[in-house]
N, C-alpha and C positions, 0 to 999 in steps of 0.2 A: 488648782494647784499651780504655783509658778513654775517656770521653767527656764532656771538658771542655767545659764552655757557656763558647761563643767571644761575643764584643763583648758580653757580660752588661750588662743597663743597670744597673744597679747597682755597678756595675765601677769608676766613684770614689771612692763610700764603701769599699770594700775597700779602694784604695791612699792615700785618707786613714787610713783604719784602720789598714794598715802602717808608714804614713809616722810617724804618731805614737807606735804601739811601740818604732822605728826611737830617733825623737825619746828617749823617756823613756828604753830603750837609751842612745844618747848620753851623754845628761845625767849618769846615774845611771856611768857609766865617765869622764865627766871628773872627778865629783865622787868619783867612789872614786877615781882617779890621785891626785889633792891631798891627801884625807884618808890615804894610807896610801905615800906619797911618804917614801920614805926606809927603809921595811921589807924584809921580805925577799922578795921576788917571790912565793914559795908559804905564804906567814906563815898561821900558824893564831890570828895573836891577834884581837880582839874589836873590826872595825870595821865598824860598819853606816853604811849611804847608802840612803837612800829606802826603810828598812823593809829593806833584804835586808842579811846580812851578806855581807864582798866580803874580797879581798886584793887588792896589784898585782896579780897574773897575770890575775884574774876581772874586775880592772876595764882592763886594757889590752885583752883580748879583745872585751870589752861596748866599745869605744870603734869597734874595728874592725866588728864587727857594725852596730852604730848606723850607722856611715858606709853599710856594705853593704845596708843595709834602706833607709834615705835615697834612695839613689842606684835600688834598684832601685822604690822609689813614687814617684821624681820622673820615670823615665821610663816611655813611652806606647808601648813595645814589648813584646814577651814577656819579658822581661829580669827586669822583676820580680815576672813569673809565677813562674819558676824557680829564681828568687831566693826568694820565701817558702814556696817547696813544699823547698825547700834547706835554709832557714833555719831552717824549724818541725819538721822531719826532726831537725835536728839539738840544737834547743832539748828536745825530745821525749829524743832518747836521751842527751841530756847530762843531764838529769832523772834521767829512772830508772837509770841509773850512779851519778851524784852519791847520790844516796837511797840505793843499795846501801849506799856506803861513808859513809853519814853523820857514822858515832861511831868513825870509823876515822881513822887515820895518813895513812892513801891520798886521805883527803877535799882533796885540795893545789889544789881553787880556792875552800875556805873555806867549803859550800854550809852553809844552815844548813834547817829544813823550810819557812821564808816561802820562801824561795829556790827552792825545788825548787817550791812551788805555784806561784810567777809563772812560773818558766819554762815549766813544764806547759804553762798558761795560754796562756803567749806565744806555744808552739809549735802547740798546738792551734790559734789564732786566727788566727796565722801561713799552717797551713794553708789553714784555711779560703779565705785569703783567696788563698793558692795556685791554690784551686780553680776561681775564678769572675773571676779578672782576664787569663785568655788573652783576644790580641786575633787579630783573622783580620781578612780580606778579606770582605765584603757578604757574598759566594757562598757560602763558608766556613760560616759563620754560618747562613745560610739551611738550608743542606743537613744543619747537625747537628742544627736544630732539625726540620726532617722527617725527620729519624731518627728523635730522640724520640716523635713523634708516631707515626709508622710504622714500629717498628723491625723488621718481618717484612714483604717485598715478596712481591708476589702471584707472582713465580716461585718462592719456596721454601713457598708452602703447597698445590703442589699435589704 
């Protein structure tokens, strides 16, 4: 079983950390809906927004995510624990998929190789921050951290 550091003090810089990926997410999927408004949903023509090449489909997904990354660094429950262990899971495999089919037909959300490094990026950091933003109760907390310290009690070493 894992063992996630609960109420981590560092645990706001991680969901600022989020919050802003979240943000530039956003941003970067309002700004591709506008510039690519009127194309074909899985278009493979040549529109870039913030360095990444995008289509409709990549950029209405990135608008949904951004909201979903938002939502889970604005709240102060496990929510968006779950949420970036979720989210960077999936920024990870949507990478290395997209990368398969880079110079392919199949490429249908446009990924170009800037694209495939930020997501990488997004997801890796994503996690990260997956890992160290669980919250618990004092006791909770208490009892994982003297785990770590003692993770073999003196009834199993004899």
């Amino acid at each position: 079983m894992p063992h996630f550091p609960v109420n981590h003090p560092a645990r706001p810089i991680y969901r600022i950390l989020s919050g802003l990926i979240g943000l530039y997410i956003l941003v970067f999927g309002v700004w591709g809906v506008a510039e690519t408004a009127g194309s074909p949903l899985f278009g493979r023509d040549s529109h870039w927004v913030l360095g990444l090449r995008t289509n409709l489909a990549f950029s209405l997904a990135s608008v949904v995510f951004g909201v979903v990354l938002l939502v889970g660094a604005s709240r102060r429950s496990n929510l968006g624990h779950y949420m970036n262990l979720t989210a960077g899971t999936i920024f990870l495999v949507t990478s290395i998929l997209m990368m398969s089919v880079l110079q392919t037909e199949a490429n249908f959300l446009n990924f170009s190789m800037s694209t495939v490094i930020v997501s990488m990026l997004f997801g890796l950091v994503l996690l990260g921050t997956g890992l160290y933003d669980k919250v618990g109760l004092p006791e909770h907390a208490e009892a994982e951290r003297n785990n770590r310290k003692h993770p073999v009690s003196e009834a199993h070493t004899r």
